[in-house]
N, C-alpha and C positions, 0 to 999 in steps of 0.2 A: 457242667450241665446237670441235668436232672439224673444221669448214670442211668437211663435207657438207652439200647440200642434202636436200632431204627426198625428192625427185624420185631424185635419183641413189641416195643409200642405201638406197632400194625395189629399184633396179636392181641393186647387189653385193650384196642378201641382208642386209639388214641391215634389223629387223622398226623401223616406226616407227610410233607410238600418238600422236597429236596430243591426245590429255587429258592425258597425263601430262605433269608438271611435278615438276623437282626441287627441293625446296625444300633441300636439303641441299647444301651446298658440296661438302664430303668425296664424297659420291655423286655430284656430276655429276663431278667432276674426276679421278675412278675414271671413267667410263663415259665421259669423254672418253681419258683414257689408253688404253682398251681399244678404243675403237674407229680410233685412231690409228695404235695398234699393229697390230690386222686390217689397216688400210688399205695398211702396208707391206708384210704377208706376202700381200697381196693380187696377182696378177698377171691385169691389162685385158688380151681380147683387142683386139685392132684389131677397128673395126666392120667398115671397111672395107680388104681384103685388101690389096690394089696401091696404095692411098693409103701416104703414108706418114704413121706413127704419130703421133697427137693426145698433147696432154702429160698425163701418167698411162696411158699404153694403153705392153703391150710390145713390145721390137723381135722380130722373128722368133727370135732365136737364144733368147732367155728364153722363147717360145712353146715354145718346142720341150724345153727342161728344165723346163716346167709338169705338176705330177702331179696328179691328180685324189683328191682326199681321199673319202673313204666312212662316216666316224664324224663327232664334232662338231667343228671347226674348232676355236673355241676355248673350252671350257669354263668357264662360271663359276665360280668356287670361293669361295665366301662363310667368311667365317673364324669357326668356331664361338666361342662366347663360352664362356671357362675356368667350368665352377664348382666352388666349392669346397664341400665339406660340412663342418658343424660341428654337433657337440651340442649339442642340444638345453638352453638353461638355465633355471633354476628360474624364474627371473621370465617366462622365456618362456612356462613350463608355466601359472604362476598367471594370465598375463593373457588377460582374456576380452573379446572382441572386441566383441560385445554391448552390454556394460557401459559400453565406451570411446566407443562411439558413443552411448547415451544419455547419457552424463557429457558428452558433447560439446555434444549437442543442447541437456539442458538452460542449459549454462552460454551460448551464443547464448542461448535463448531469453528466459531473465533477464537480460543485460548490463546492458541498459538501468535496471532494476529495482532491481540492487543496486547500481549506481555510483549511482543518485542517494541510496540509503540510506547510501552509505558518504559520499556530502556533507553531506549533512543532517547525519549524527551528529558529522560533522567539526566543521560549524556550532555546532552546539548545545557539544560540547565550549569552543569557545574562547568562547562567548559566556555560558559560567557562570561567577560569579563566583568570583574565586580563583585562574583561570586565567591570565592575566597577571602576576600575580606574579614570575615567576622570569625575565621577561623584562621590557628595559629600552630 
């Protein structure tokens, strides 16, 4: 992961959903990147003033070049998918969608029906006479 806990990335603003689960490689390794990347443009202040700085908190001089941002940090920008258009063609126009799914339906619904008719007649073919013949 990104090596935040769930505790601390409540604390720098960073929103966390405990249902969510990425089942995508490419997606968490995007949203690890990106939260990595926050994490450096990131600047901790010290909690405490006069302590000196905890590892990730900054030192005074970086406190002081810290600007305060007012729009979104870092936006998401999701990369739209290209599409392409193409005319429309003849087979396209004729085929009916309807059709395709009862042509579908029924040939499930016979499988069973006409594989054993196309056995049987297999059978009966080689078991009339004549039919061995031309085999040796």
């Amino acid at each position: 992961g990104a090596g935040l806990t769930k505790n601390f990335a409540q604390t720098i603003g960073i929103a966390v959903d405990p249902r969510r689960q990425n089942k995508s490689v490419e997606s968490r390794q995007e949203n690890v990147q990106r939260l990595k990347e926050y994490r450096s443009k990131l600047i901790l202040f010290p909690i405490h003033r006069n302590k000196k700085p905890r590892t990730g908190e900054a030192t005074p001089e970086e406190c002081k070049l810290a600007k305060q941002m007012k729009r979104t940090v870092m936006p998401i920008r999701n990369a739209r998918p290209k599409v392409t258009l193409e005319p429309i063609t003849e087979a396209q126009k004729k085929y009916n969608a309807f059709q395709a799914l009862r042509q579908a339906r029924l040939t499930a619904r016979f499988f069973g029906a006409r594989a054993k008719k196309a056995k049987d007649s297999a059978e009966n073919e080689s078991n009339q006479p004549g039919a061995q013949k031309g085999k040796k």
